[in-house]
N, CA, C and O atoms as a GROMACS GRO file, in nm:
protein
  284
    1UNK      N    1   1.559  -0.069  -0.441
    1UNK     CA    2   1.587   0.021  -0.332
    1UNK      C    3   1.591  -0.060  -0.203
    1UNK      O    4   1.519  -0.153  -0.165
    2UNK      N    5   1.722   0.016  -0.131
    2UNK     CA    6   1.658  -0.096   0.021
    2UNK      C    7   1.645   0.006   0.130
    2UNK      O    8   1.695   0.118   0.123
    3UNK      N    9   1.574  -0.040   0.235
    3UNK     CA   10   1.581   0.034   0.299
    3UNK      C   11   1.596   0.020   0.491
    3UNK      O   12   1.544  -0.073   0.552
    4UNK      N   13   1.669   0.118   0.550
    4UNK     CA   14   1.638   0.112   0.670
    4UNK      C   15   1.519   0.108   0.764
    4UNK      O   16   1.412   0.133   0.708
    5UNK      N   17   1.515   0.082   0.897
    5UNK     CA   18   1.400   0.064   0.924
    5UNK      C   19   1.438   0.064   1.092
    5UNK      O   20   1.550   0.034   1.132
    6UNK      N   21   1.344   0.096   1.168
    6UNK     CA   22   1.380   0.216   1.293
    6UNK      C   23   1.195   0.181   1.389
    6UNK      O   24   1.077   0.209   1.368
    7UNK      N   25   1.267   0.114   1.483
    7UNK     CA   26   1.098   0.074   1.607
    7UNK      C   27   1.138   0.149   1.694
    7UNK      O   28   1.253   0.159   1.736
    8UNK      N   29   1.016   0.225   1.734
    8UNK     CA   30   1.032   0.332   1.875
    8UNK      C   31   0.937   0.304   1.958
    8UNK      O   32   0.820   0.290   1.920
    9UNK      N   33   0.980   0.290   2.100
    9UNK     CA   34   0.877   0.310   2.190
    9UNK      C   35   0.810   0.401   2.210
    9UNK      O   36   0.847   0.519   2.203
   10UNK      N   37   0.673   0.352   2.247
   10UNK     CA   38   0.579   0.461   2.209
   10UNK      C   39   0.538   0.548   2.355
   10UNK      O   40   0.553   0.666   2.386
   11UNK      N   41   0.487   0.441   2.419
   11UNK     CA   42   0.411   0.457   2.573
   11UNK      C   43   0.322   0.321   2.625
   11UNK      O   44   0.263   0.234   2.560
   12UNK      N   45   0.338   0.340   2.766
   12UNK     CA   46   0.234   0.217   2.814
   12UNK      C   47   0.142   0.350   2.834
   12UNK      O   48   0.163   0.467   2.865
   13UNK      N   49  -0.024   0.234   2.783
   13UNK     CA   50  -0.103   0.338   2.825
   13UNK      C   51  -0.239   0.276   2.825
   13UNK      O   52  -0.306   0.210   2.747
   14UNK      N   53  -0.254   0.334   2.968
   14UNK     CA   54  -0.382   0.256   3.062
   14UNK      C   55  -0.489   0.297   3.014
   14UNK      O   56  -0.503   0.409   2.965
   15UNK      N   57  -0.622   0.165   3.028
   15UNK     CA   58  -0.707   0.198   2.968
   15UNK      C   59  -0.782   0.310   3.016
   15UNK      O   60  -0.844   0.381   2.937
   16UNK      N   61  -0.784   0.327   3.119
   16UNK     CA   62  -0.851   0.438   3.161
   16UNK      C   63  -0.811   0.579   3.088
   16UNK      O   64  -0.731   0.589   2.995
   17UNK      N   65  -0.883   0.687   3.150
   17UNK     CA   66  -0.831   0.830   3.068
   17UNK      C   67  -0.696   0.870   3.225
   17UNK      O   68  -0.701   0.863   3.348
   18UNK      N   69  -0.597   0.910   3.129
   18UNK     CA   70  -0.481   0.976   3.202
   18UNK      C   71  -0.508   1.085   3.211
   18UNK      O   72  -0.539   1.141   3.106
   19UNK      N   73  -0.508   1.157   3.324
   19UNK     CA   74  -0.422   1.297   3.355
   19UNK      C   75  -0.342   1.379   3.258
   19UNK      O   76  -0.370   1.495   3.228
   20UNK      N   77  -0.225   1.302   3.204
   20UNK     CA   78  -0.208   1.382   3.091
   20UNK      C   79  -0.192   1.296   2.965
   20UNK      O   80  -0.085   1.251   2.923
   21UNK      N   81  -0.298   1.281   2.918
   21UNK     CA   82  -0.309   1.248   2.814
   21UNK      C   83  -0.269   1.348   2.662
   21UNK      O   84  -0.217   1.316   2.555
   22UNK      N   85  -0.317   1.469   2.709
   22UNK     CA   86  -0.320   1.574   2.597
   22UNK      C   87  -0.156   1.613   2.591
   22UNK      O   88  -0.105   1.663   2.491
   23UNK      N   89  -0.074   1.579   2.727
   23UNK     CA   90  -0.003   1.670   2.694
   23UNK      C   91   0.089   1.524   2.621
   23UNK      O   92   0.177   1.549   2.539
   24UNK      N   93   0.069   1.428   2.646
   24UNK     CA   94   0.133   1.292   2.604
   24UNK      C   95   0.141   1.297   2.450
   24UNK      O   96   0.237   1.264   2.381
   25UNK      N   97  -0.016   1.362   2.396
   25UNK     CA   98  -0.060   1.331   2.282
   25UNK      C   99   0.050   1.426   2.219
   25UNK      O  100   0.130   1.359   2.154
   26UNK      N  101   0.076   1.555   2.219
   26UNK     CA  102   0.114   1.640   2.182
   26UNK      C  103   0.242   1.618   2.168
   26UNK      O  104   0.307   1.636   2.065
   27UNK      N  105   0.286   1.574   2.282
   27UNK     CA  106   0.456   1.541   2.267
   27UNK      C  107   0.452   1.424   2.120
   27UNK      O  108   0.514   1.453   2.018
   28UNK      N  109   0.384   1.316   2.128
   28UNK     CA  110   0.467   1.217   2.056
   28UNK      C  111   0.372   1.268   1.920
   28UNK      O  112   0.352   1.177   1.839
   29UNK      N  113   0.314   1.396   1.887
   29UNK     CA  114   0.307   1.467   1.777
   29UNK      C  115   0.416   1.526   1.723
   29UNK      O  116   0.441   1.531   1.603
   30UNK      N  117   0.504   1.587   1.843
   30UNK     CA  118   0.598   1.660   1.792
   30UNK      C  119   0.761   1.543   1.768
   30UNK      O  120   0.850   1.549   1.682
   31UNK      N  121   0.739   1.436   1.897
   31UNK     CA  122   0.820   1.303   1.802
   31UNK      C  123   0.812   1.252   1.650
   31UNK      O  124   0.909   1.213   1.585
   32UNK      N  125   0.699   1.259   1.611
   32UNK     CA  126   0.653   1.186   1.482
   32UNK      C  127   0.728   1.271   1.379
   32UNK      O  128   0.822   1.233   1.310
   33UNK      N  129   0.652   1.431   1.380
   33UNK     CA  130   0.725   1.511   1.305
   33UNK      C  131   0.874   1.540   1.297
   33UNK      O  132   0.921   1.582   1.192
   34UNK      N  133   0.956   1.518   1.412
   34UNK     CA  134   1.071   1.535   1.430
   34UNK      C  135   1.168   1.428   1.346
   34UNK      O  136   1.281   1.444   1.300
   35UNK      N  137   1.056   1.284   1.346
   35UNK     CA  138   1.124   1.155   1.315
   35UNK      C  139   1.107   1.197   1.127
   35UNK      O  140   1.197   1.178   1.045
   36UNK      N  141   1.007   1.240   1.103
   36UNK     CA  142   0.950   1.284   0.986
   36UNK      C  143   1.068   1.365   0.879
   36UNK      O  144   1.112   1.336   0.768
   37UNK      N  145   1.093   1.475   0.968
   37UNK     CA  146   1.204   1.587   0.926
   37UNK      C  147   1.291   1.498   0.876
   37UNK      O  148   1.300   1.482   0.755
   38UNK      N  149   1.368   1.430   0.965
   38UNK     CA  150   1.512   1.359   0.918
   38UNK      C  151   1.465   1.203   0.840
   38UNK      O  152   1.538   1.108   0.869
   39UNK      N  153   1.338   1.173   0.735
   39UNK     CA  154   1.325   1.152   0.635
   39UNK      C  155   1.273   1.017   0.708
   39UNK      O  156   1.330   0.921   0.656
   40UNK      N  157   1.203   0.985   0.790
   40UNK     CA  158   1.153   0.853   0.823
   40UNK      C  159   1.019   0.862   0.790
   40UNK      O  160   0.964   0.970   0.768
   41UNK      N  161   0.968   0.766   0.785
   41UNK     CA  162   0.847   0.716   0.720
   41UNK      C  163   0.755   0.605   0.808
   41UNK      O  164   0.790   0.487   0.817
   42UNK      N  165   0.627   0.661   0.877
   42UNK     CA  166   0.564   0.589   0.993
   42UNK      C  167   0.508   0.462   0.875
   42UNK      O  168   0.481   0.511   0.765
   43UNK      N  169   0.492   0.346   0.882
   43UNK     CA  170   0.437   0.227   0.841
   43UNK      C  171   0.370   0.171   0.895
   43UNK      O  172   0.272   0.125   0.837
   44UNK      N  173   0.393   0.145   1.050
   44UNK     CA  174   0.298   0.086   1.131
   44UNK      C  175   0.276   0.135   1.248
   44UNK      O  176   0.312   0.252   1.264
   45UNK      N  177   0.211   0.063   1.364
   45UNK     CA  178   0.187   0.132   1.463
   45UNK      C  179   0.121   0.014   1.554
   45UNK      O  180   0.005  -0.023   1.537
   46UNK      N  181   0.242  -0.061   1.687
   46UNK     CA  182   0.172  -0.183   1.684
   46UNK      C  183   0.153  -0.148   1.878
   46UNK      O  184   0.215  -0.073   1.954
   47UNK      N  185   0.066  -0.220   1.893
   47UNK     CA  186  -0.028  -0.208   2.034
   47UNK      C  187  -0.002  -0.374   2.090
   47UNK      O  188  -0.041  -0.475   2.032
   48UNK      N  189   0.066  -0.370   2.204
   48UNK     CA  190   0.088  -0.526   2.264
   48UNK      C  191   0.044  -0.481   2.413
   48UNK      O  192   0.096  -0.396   2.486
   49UNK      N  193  -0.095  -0.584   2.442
   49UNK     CA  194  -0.124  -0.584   2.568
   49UNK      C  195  -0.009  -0.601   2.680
   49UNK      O  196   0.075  -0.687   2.652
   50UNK      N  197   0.008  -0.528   2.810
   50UNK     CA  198   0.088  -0.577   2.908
   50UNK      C  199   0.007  -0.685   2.992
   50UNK      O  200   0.025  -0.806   3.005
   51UNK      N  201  -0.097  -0.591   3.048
   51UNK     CA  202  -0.180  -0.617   3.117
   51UNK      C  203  -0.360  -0.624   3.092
   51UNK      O  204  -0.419  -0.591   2.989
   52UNK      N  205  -0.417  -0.673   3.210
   52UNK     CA  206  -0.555  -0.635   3.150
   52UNK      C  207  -0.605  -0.496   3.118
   52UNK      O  208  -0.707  -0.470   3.053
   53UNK      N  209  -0.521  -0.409   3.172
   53UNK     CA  210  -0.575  -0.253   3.161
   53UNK      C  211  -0.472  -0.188   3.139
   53UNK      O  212  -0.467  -0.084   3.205
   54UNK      N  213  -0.366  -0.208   3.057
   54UNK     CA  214  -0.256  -0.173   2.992
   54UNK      C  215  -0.231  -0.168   2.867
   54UNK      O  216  -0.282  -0.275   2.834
   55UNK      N  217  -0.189  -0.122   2.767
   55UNK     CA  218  -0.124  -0.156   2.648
   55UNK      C  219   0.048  -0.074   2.657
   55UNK      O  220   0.104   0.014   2.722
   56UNK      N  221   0.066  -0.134   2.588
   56UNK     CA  222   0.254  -0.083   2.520
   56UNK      C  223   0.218  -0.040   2.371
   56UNK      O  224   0.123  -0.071   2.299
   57UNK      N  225   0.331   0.043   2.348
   57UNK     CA  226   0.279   0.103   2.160
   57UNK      C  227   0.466   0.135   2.131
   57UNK      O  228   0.558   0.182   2.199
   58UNK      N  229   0.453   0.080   1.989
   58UNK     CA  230   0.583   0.108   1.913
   58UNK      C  231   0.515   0.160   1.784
   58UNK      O  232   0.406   0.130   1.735
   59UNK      N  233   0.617   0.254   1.742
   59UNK     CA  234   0.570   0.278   1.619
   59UNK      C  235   0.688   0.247   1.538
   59UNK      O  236   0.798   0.274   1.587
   60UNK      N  237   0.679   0.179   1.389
   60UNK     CA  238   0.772   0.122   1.359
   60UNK      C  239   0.773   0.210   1.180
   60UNK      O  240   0.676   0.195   1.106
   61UNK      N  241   0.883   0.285   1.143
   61UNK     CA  242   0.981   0.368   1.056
   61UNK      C  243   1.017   0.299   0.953
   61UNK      O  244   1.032   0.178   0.964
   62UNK      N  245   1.034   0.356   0.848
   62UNK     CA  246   1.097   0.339   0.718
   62UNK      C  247   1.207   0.451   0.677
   62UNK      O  248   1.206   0.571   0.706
   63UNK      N  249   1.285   0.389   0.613
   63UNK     CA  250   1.351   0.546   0.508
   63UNK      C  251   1.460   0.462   0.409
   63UNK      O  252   1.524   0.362   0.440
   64UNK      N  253   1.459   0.526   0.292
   64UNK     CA  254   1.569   0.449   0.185
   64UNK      C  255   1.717   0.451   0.287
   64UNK      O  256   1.738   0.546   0.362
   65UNK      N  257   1.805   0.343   0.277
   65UNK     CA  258   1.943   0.347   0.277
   65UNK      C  259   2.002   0.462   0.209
   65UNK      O  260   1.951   0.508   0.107
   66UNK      N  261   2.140   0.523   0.277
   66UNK     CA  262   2.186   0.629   0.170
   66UNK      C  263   2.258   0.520   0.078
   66UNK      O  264   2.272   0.401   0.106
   67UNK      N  265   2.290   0.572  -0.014
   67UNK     CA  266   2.303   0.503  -0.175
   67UNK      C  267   2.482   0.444  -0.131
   67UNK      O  268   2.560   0.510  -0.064
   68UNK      N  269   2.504   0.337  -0.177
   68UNK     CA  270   2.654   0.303  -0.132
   68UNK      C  271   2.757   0.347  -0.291
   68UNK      O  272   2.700   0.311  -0.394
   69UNK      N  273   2.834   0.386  -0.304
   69UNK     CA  274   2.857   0.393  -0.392
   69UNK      C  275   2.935   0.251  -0.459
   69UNK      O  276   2.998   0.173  -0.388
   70UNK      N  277   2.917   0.231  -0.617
   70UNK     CA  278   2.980   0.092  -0.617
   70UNK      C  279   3.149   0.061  -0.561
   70UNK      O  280   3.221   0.144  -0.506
   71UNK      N  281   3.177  -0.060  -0.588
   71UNK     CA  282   3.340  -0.056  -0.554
   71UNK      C  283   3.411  -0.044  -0.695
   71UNK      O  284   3.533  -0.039  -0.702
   0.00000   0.00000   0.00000
């Protein structure tokens, strides 16, 4: 099987507590599931410092190739 494969930005996000955190959280709940529906598959989930009180987040997708047919 092979498969495709799909990195999304996630959010920079300060160490401190945000303001809207909840509503942040909620949205990229309803991203995940959305990515979910049309057959992707979360695998990882990677965190790269910017700064000292920063991070960046990708979350990085799976899903089979559609099937090619032979020639």
């Amino acid at each position: 099987m092979t498969w495709e494969y799909k990195i999304v930005y996630f959010c920079i996000e300060p160490l401190s507590d945000e303001p809207g955190y909840e509503t942040n959280l909620h949205e990229g709940v309803h991203m995940l599931n959305e990515l979910g529906a049309q057959g992707w598959e979360l695998v990882q989930f990677l965190g790269h410092p910017v700064s000292d009180d920063a991070w960046k987040h990708h979350a990085v997708f799976k899903r089979p190739c559609p099937a090619v047919p032979p020639s």
